[in-house]
C-alpha positions in Angstrom: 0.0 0.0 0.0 1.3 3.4 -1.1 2.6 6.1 1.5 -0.2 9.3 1.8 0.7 11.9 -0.3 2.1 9.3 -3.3 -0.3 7.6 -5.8 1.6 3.8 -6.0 4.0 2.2 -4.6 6.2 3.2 -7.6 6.2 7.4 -6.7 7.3 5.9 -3.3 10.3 4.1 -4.2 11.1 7.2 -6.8 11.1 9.3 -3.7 13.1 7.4 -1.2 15.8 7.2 -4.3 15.6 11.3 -4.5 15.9 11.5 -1.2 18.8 9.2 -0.7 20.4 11.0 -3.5 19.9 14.0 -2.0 21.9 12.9 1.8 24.5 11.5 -0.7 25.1 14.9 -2.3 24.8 16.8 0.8 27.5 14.6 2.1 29.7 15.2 -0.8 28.8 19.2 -0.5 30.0 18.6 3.1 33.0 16.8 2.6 33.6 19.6 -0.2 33.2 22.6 2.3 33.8 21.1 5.3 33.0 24.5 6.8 32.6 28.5 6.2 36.6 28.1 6.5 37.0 25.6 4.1 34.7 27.6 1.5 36.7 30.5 2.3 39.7 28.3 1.2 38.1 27.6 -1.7 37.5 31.1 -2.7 40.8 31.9 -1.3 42.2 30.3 -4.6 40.9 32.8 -6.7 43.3 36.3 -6.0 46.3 37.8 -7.3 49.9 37.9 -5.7 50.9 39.6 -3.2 53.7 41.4 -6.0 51.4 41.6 -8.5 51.6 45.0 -10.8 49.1 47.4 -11.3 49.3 50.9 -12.4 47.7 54.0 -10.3 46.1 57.2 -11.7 49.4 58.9 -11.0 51.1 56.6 -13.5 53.0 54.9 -10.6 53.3 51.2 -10.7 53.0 49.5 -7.3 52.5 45.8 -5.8 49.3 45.0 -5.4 49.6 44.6 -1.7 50.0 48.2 -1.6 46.9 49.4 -2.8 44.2 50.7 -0.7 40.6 51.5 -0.6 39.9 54.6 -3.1 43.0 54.0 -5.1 42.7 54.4 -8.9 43.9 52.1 -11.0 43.8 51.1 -14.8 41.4 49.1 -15.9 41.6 49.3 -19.5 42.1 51.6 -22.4 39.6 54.4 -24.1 40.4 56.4 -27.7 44.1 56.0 -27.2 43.9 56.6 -23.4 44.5 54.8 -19.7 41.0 54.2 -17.9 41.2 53.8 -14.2 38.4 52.4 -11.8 38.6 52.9 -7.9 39.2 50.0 -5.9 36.0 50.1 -3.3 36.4 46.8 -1.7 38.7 43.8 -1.1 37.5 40.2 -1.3 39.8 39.1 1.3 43.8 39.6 1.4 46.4 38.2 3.7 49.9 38.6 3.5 51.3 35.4 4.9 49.1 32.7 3.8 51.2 30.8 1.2 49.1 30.3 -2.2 49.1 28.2 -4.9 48.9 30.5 -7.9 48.9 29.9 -11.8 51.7 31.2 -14.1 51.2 32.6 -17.5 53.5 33.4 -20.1 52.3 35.2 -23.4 54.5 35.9 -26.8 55.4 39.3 -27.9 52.9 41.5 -29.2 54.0 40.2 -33.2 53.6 36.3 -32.1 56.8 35.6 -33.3 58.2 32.1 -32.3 62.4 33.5 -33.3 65.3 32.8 -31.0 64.5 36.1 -28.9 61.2 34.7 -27.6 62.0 33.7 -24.3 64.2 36.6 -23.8 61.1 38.4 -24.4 58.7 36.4 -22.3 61.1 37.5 -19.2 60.8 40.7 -20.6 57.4 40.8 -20.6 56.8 39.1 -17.5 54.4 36.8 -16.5 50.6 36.7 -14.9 50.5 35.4 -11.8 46.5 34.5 -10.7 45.3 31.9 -8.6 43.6 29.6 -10.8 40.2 30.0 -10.4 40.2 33.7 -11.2 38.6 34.7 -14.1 40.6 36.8 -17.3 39.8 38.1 -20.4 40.8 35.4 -23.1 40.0 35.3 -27.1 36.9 37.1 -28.4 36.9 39.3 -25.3 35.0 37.2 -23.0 35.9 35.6 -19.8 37.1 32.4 -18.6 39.1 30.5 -15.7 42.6 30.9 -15.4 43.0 27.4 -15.5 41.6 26.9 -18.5 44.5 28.8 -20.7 46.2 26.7 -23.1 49.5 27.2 -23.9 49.8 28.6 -27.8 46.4 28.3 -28.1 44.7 30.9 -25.9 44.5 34.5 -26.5 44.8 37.0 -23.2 44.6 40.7 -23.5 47.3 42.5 -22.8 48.5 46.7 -22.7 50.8 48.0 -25.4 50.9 51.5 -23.5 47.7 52.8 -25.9 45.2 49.7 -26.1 44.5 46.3 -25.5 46.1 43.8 -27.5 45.8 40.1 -28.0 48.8 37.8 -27.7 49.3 34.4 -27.4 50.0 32.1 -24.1 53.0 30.7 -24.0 53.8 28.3 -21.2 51.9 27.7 -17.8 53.3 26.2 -14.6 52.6 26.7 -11.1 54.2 28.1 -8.4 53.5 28.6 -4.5 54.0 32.3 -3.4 53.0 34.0 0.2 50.3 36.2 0.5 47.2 37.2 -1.8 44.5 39.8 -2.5 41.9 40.1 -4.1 40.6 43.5 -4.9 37.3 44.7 -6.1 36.9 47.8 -8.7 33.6 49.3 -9.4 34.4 48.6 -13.5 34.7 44.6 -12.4 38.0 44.5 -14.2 41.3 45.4 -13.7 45.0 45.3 -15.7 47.2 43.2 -13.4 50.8 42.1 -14.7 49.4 44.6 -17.9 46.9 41.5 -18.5 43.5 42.2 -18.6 41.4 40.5 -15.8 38.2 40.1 -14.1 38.0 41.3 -10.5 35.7 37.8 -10.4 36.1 34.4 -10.0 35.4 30.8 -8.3 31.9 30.9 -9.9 30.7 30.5 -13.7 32.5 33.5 -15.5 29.2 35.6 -16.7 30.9 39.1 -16.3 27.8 41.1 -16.7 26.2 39.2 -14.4 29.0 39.4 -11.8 28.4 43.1 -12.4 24.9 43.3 -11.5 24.8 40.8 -8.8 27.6 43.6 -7.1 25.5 46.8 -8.0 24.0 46.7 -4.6 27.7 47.0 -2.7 29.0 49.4 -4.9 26.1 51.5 -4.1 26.4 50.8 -0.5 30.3 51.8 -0.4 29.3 55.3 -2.3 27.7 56.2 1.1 29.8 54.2 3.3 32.8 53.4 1.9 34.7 50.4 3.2 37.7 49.3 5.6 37.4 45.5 5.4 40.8 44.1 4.7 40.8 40.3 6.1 41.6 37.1 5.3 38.5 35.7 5.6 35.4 36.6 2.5 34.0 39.8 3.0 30.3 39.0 4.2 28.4 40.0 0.9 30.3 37.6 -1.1 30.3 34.6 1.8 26.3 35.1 1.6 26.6 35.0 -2.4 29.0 32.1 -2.4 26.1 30.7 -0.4 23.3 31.4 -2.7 25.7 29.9 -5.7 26.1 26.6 -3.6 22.2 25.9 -3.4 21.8 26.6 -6.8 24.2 24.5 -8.7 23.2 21.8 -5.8 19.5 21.9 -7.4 20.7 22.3 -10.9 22.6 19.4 -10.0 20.0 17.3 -8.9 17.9 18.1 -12.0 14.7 18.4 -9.6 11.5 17.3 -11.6 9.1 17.6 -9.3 7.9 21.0 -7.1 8.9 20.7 -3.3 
């Protein structure tokens, strides 16, 4: 005889094998997490070093570790000309935690392959991102750093005067102390003269990204910020959270309303 609420003994089963599904997945979502500390390691892998470049208003080029809250810094080019965006937030940073990050190298600007090439990719230095940080690859969208294939993938990079696209040369990975991840109110930023998201960890929809931080920018126009910590800022903790439950349900593939 079927359960009440279920019309055979058929829907029963079903359910006790959506529901067993479900504890197994919330077991594997635990075992992922852990904890708020071990989802804050996760997103922890998704910064920039603690040497990183990036260029202020005033022209000066500084370590990323030295910016702060109101700085100006380039974010990309318009008719010729630097475009700066203030930094209004940081994710999280610490300056001791050692990091895993991702190492890019690009060609030269010509994508010539001659015996000067890795003269030139010293030369031209090398982005440094954690690899689930999103940058600017091929038609101008936005993907995972880990995803960049060596002489395949195009990044974004500045020639003094605009964007250009240049190969990827090599990748390897390298531990390095400290990280920071900082937030500009244009969602991008030009680290290593690479283009990159501020984003990452989650699917890379940059317009999205964009709107789902609207709210905070508007907030810190009234009251600016002073979070610097290595732990997520409290926004982005409650929208890692709100990311979690849906790809869990997406996951799942529920058919039927709860």
């Amino acid at each position: 005889m079927a359960r009440e609420g279920f019309h055979d003994d058929s829907e029963l089963r079903q359910w006790k094998e959506t529901r067993e599904n479900t504890k197994k997945k919330f077991k594997q979502l635990r075992a992922k997490a852990g904890s708020d500390a071990a989802v804050n390691m996760e997103l922890g892998e998704a910064c920039f070093a603690a040497d990183s470049k990036v260029t202020l208003q005033n022209g000066k080029v500084t370590n990323i570790s030295e910016l702060v809250i109101g700085d100006y810094v380039c974010c990309g080019f318009e008719n010729g000309k630097k475009i700066f965006s203030e930094v209004f937030l940081f994710i999280h940073a610490d300056h001791d935690t050692v990091t895993e990050f991702q190492l890019i190298d690009f060609m030269k600007q010509d994508g010539s392959q001659d015996f000067f090439t890795l003269i030139d990719l010293i030369y031209k230095g090398t982005l440094c991102v954690t690899p689930e940080h999103h940058i600017f690859v091929n038609g101008g969208g936005t993907d995972f750093a880990k995803n960049v294939i060596p002489n395949k993938t195009q990044l974004f990079i500045s020639n003094g005067e605009k964007l250009v696209p240049v190969t990827s040369a090599r990748i390897s990975k390298e531990r390095r102390k400290g990280y920071y991840s900082p937030l500009t109110r244009s969602g991008n930023i030009l680290v290593d003269e690479v283009l990159c998201s501020c984003y990452a960890s989650a699917p890379p929809y940059q317009a999205l990204f964009n709107f789902v931080f609207a709210p905070l920018k508007i907030y810190t126009k009234i009251f600016p910020s002073n979070y610097l910590d290595k732990e997520i800022h409290p926004y982005v903790k409650f929208l890692s959270r709100g990311r979690r439950i849906v790809e869990f349900l997406d996951d799942l593939n529920i058919s039927r309303s709860i």
